[in-house]
C-alpha positions as CSV (number, residue, x, y, z in Angstrom):
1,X,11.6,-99.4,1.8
2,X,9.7,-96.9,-0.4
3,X,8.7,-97.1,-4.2
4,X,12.0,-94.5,-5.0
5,X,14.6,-96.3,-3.1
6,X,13.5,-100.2,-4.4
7,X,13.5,-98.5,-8.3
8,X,16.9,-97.2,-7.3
9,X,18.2,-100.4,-6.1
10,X,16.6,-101.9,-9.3
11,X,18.7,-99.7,-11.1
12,X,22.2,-100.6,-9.4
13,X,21.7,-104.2,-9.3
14,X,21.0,-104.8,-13.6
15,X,18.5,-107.2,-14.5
16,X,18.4,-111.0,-15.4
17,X,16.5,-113.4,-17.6
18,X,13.0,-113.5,-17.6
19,X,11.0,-117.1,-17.8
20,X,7.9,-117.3,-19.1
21,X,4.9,-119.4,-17.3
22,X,1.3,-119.1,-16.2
23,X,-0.2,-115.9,-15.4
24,X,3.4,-114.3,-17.0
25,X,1.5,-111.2,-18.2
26,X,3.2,-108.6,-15.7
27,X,3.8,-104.4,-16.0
28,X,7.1,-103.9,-17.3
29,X,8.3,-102.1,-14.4
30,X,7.1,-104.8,-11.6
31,X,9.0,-107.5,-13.8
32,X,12.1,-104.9,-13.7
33,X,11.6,-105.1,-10.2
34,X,11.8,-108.6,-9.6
35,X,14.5,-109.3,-12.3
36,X,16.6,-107.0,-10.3
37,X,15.9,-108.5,-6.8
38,X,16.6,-111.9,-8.5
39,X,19.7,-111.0,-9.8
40,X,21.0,-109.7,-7.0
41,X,20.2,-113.2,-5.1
42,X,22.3,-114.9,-8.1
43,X,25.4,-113.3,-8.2
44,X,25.5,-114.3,-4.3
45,X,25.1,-118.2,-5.4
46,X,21.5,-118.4,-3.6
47,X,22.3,-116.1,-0.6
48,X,19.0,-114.3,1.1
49,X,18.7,-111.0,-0.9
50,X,19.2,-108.3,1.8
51,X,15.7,-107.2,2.5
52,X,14.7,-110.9,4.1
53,X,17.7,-111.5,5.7
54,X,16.6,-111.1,8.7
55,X,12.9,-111.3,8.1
56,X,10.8,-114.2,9.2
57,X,6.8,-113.5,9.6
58,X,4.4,-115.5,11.5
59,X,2.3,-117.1,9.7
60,X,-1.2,-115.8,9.4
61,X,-4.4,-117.6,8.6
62,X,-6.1,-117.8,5.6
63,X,-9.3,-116.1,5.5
64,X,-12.5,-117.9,3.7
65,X,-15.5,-116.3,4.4
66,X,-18.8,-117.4,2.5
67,X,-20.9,-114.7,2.1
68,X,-24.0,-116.5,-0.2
69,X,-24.6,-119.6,-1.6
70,X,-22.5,-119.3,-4.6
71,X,-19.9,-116.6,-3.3
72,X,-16.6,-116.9,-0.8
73,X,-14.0,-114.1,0.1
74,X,-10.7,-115.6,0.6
75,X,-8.3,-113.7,1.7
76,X,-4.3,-114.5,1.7
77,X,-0.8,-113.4,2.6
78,X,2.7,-113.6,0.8
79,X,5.1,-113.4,3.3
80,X,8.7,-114.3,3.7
81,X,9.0,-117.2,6.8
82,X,11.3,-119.8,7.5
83,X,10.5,-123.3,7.1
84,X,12.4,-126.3,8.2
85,X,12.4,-128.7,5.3
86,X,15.0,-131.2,6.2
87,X,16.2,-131.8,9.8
88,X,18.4,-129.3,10.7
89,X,17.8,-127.8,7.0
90,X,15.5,-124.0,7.5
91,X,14.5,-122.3,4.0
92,X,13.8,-118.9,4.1
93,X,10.7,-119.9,1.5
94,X,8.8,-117.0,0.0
95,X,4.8,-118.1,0.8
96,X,1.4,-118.0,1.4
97,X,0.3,-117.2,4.6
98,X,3.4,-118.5,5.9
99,X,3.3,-122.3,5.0
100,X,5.4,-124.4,2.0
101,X,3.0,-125.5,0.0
102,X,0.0,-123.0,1.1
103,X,-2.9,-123.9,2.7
104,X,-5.3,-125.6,0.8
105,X,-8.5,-123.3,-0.2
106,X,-11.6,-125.1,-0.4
107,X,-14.6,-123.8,-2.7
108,X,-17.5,-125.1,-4.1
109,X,-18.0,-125.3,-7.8
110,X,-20.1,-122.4,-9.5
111,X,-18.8,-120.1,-7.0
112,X,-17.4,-117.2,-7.3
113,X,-14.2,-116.5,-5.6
114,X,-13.6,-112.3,-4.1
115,X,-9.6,-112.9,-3.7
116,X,-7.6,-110.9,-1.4
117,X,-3.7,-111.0,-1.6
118,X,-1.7,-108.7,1.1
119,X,1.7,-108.4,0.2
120,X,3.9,-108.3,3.2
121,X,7.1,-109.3,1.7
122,X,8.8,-105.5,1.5
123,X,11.1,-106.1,-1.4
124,X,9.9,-108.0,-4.1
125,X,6.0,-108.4,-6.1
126,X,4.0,-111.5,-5.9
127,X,0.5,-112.5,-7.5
128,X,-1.9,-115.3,-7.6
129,X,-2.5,-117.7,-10.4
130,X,-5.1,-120.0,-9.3
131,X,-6.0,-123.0,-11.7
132,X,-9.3,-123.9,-10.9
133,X,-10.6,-120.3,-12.3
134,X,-11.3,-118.6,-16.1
135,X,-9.7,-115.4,-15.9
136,X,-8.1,-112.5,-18.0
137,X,-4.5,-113.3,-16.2
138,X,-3.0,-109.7,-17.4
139,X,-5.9,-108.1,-15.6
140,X,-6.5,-110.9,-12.6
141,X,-3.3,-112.4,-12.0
142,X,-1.5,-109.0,-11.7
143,X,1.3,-108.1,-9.6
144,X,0.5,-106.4,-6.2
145,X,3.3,-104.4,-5.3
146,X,5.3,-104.5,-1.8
147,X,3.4,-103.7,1.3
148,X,0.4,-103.3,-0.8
149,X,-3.2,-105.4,-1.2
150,X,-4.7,-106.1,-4.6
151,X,-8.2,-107.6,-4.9
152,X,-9.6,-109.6,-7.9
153,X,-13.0,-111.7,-8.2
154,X,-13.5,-114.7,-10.8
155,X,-15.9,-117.7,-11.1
156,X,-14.7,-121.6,-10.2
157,X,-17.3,-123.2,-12.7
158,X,-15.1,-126.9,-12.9
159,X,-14.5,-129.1,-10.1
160,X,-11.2,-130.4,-9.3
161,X,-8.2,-130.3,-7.5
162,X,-6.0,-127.7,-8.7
163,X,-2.3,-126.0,-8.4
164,X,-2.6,-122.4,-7.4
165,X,0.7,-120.6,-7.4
166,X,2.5,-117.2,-7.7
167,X,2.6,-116.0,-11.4
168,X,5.0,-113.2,-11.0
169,X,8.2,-113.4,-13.2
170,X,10.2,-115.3,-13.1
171,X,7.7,-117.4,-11.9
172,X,10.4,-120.9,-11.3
173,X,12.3,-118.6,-8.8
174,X,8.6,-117.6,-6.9
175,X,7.0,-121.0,-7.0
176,X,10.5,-122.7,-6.2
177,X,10.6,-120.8,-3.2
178,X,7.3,-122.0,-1.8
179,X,4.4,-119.9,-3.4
180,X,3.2,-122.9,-4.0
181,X,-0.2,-124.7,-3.1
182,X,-3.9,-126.6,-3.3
183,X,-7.6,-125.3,-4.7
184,X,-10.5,-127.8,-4.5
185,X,-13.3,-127.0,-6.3
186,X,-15.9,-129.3,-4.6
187,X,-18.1,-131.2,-7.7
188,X,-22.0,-129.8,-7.1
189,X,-22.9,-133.8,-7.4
190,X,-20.3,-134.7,-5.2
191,X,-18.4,-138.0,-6.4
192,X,-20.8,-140.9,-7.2
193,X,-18.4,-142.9,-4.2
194,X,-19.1,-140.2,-1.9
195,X,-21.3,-142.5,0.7
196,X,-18.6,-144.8,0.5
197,X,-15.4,-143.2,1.9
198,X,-14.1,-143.2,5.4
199,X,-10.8,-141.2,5.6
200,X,-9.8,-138.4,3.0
201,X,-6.8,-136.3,3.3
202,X,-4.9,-133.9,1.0
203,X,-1.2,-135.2,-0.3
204,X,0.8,-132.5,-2.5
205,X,4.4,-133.4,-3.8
206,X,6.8,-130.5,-4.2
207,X,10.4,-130.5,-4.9
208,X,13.2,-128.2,-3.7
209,X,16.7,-126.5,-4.8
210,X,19.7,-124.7,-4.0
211,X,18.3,-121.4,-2.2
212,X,16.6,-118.5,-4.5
213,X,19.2,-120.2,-7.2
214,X,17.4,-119.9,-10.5
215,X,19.9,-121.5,-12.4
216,X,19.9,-124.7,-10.4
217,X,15.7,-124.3,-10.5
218,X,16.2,-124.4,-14.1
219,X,19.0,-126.8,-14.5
220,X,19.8,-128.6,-11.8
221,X,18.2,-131.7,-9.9
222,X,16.1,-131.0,-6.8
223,X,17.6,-131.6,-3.2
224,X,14.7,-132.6,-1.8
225,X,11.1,-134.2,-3.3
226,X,8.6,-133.7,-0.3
227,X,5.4,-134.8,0.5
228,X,2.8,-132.6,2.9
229,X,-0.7,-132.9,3.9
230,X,-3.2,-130.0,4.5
231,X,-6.2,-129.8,6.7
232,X,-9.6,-130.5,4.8
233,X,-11.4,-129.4,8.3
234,X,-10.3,-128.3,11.4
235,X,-8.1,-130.5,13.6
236,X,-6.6,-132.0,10.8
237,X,-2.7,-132.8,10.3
238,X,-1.5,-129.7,8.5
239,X,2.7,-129.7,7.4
240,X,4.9,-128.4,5.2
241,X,6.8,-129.5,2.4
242,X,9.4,-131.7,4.5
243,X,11.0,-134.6,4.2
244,X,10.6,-136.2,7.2
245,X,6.5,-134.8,9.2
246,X,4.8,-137.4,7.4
247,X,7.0,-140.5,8.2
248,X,7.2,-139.2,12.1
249,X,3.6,-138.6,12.0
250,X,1.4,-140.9,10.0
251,X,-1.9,-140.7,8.4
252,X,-4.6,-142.6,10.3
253,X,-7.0,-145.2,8.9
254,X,-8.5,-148.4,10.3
255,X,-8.5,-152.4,8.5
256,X,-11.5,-152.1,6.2
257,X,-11.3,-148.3,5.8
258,X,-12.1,-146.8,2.1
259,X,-9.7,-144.3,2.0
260,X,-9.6,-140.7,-0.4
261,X,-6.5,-138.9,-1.2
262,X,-6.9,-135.3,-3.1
263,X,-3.2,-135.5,-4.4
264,X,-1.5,-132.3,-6.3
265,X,2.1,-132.7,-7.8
266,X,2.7,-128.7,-7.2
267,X,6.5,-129.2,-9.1
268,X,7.5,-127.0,-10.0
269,X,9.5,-128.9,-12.2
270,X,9.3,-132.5,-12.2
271,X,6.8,-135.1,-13.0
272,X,5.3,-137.3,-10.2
273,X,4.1,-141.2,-10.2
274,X,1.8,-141.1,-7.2
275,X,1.7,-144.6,-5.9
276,X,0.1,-146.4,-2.6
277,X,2.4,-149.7,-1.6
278,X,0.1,-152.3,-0.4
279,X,-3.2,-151.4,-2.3
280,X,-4.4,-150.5,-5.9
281,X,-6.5,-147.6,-6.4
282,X,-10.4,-148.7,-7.1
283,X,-11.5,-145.3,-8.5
284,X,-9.8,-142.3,-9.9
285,X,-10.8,-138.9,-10.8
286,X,-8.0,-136.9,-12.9
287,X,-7.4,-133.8,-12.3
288,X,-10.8,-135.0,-9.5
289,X,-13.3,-133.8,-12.1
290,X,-15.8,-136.9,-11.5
291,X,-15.9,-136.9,-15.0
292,X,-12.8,-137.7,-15.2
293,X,-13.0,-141.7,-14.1
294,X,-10.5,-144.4,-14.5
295,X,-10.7,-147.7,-12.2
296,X,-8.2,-150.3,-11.2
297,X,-4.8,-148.3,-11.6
298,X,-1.5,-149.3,-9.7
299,X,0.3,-145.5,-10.4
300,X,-1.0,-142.1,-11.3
301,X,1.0,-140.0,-13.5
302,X,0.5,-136.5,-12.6
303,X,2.5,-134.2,-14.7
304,X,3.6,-130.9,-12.6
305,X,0.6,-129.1,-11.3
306,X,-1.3,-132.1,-12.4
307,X,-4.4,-133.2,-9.4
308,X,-6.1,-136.1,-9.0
309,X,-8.6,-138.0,-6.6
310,X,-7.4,-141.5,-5.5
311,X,-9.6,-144.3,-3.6
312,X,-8.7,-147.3,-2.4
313,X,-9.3,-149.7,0.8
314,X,-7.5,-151.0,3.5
315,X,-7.7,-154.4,4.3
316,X,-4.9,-155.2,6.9
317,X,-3.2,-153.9,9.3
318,X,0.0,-152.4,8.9
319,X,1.8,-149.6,7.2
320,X,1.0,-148.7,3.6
321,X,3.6,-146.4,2.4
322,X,2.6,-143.0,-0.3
323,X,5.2,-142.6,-2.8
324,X,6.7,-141.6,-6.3
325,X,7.5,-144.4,-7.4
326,X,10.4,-142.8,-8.6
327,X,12.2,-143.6,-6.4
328,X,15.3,-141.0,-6.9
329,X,12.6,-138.9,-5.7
330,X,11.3,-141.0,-2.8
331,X,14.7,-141.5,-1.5
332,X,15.2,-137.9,-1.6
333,X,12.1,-137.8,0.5
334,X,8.9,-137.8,-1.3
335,X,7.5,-140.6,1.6
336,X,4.6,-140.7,3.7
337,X,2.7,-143.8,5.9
338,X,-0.4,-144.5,6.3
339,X,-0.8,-146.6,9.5
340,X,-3.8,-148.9,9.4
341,X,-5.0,-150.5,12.8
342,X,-7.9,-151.9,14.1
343,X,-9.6,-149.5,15.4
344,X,-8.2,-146.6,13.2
345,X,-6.2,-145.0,16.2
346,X,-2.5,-144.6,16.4
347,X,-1.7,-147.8,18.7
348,X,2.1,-146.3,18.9
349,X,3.9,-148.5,17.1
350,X,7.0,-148.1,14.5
351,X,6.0,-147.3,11.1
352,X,8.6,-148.0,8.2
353,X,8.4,-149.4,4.6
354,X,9.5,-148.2,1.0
């Protein structure tokens, strides 16, 4: 579909409410655009808006390629693919490369980051709002246009673990739909517990709603609170935002393990209270800036796109169950397990708890 026919179709279908968030500094006519498109989705109570109804792209890799000590390309997609988030349940979720939340994007801080976002959804703008950067976001976390590539370079100077999500308005209906996901910004220092830790893997909490419905997104309750995990290094569990991945398939440790989590609460909406049954946490790093240190906590608040680093050890066997410990949420799904065994190997056993 070509620039004349999608203004044209802009034009027929009228536009809708705008909502402001991060990185809402967009060309008029991209957020005409995307009003339009969004519109048209609405007055079909969440239907697929005709140019991804039958679209669903493979998923491509990220790209991170460092080219210096202090410098990494990273290059992503946003592409329309279907991902099953409850059994029997597929969302035809707007993403990053083709995963709900994206993959997680690992840096280093006092690098600077050479982004690449290719567009391949053919209807509709998306854009890149990373946290963990300082940026101009009406110059850097600009629109790129349908079928097109925009490139934008900016320094990570804070560690942490940070949202990054699509800023393109209205930015509820874009990071509802997935464009959703995980920065780390590695501390130079590392964390002074560092030597100490056995197991670390990556939880993010995200919530779902009615299909490309903004009016639910904005007033409604979510259908489903999901946890997922993303691979830190190669060979890692990787999932999506689902309800059920994490329960079938539990996170590994073994009886005396000090275990890291890098947790995110990606929202978009609602307020997370990140708990481990079984344990308390000994150290904490909000938002995991080191400097950032709290000890002895039961709960973690993290407010939406709120990060944090959580430690704690495992001293029997057993399953420890993640959760929000509200626990509307975690009945709607927001559940993982951690099995813990002697020798840190999955031994086969149920798991079940909270």
């Amino acid at each position: 579909m070509n620039k004349q026919i999608k203004l044209l179709v802009a034009s027929l279908v009228g536009t809708t409410i705008i909502l402001a968030g991060c990185g809402n500094n967009q060309e008029a006519v991209s957020e005409k655009k995307v009003e339009a498109q969004t519109a048209g989705s609405e007055s079909s109570h969440g239907e697929v808006i005709a140019p991804h109804k039958d679209l669903n792209q493979a998923p491509v890799p990220l790209k991170v390629e460092r080219v210096s000590e202090n410098e990494v390309n990273v290059e992503m997609t946003a592409q329309i693919t279907d991902i099953e988030i409850d059994k029997g349940y597929t969302y035809k979720a707007w993403t990053f490369n083709g995963e709900a939340p994206g993959p997680v994007v690992i840096v280093n801080e006092g690098d600077t980051i050479n982004f690449t976002m290719k567009n391949m959804d053919p209807a509709i703008p998306h854009s890149m709002d990373f946290h963990a950067v300082h940026a101009a976001p009406s110059k850097d976390f600009i629109d790129v246009m349908p079928d097109e590539t925009g490139t934008f370079s900016y320094p990570a100077n804070k560690p942490g673990v940070f949202m990054y999500h699509c800023g393109t308005a209205p930015v509820l209906s874009h990071i509802a739909n997935g464009m959703h996901g995980t920065i780390i910004v590695k501390p130079k220092d590392g964390y002074p517990t560092d030597k100490e830790i056995d197991r670390e893997y990556l939880i993010i909490q995200n919530e779902w709603y009615k299909y490309n419905d903004l009016n639910d997104m904005t007033n409604g309750v979510p259908s489903q609170v999901v946890f997922s995990t993303k691979a830190l290094k190669d060979g890692d569990l990787n999932t999506n935002g689902d309800t059920f991945s994490l329960k079938e398939t539990p996170l590994l440790a073994k009886v005396g393990d000090r275990v890291r989590l890098y947790v995110n609460n990606v929202g978009p909406n609602e307020v997370s209270s990140f708990h481990v049954v079984g344990t308390i946490f000994d150290d904490v790093y909000i938002d995991g800036n080191p400097a950032n240190h709290m000890e002895g906590l039961q709960t973690v608040m993290l407010p939406a796109s709120g990060g944090a680093v959580v430690e704690f050890t495992v001293v029997k066997e057993g399953t420890y169950s993640i959760v929000t410990h509200q626990f509307n949420h975690a009945t709607k799904g927001a559940v993982a397990y951690l099995k813990v065994t002697a020798d840190g190997k999955d031994d086969g056993s149920a798991v079940g708890g909270h």
